[in-house]
C-alpha positions in Angstrom: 10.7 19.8 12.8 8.6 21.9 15.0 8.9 24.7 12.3 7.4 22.3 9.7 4.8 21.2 12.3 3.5 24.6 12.5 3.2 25.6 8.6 1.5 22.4 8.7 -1.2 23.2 11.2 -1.4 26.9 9.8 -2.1 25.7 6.3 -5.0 22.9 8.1 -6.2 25.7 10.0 -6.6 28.1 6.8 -8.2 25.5 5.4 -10.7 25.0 7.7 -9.9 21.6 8.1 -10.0 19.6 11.3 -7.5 16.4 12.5 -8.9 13.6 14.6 -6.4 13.4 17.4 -6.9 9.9 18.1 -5.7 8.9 14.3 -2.5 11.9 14.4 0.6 10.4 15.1 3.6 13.1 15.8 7.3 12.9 15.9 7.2 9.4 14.5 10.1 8.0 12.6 8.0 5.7 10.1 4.0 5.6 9.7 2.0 3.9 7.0 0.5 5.3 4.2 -2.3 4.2 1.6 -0.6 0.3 2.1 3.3 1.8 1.9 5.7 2.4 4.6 6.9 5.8 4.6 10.0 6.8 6.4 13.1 9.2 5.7 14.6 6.1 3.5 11.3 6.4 1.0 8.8 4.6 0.7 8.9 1.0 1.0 6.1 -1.9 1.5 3.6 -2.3 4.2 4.7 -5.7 6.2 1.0 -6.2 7.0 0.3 -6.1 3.1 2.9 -8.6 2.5 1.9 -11.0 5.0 -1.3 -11.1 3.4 0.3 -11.6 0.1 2.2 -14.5 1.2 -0.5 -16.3 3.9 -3.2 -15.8 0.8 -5.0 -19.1 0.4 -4.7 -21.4 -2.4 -6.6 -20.4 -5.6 -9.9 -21.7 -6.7 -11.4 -19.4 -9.2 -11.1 -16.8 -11.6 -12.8 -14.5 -9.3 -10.1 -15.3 -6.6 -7.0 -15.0 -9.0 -8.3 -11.8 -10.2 -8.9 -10.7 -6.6 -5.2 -11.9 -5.7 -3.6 -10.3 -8.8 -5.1 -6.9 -7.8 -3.1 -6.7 -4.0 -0.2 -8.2 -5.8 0.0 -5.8 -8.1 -0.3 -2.7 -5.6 3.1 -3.4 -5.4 4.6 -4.4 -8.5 7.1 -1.6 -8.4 8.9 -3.2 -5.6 9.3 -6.7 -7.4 11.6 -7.3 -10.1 10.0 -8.9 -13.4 6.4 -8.3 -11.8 4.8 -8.8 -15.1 6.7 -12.0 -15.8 6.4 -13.6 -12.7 2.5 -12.5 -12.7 2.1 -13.8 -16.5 0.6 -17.0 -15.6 -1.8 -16.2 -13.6 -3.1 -13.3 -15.7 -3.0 -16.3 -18.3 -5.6 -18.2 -16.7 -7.8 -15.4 -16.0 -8.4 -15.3 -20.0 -11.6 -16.6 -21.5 -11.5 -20.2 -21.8 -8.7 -20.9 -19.6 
């Protein structure tokens, strides 16, 4: 690990790149990523993202189901039948709906 670490910081330092110490995290066995979890099992979903998902307020608009359908989807990969289960509400986001 410590070898890696190095060729990492060699390759920053050639570069000519600079880390903020206060947002590096080292030796860490999971850290999150662009709204995944990444750990030595893959990738997986960010709990704070999901919590969102599911503590999202009811849905009043088109504006708000668009808005909701865009997070969901971040993650559609990780849910079975995404585009089934998301059909209905892509339904009402349709002209005249």
């Amino acid at each position: 690990m410590l070898n890696n670490l190095c060729t990492v910081f060699k390759q920053i330092t050639k570069a000519h790149l600079r880390l903020n110490p206060a947002k590096c995290s080292l030796f860490c066995r999971q850290t999150s990523f662009l709204g995944h979890g990444m750990s030595e099992r893959g990738v997986s979903t960010d709990p704070s993202k999901v919590e969102a998902v599911e503590k999202w307020p009811s849905l009043t608009s088109t504006g708000e189901v668009h808005s909701f359908l865009g997070l969901a989807s971040y993650y559609w990969r990780f849910i079975t039948g995404f585009a089934n289960i998301a059909r209905p509400l892509h339904q009402l986001t349709e002209k005249g709906q």
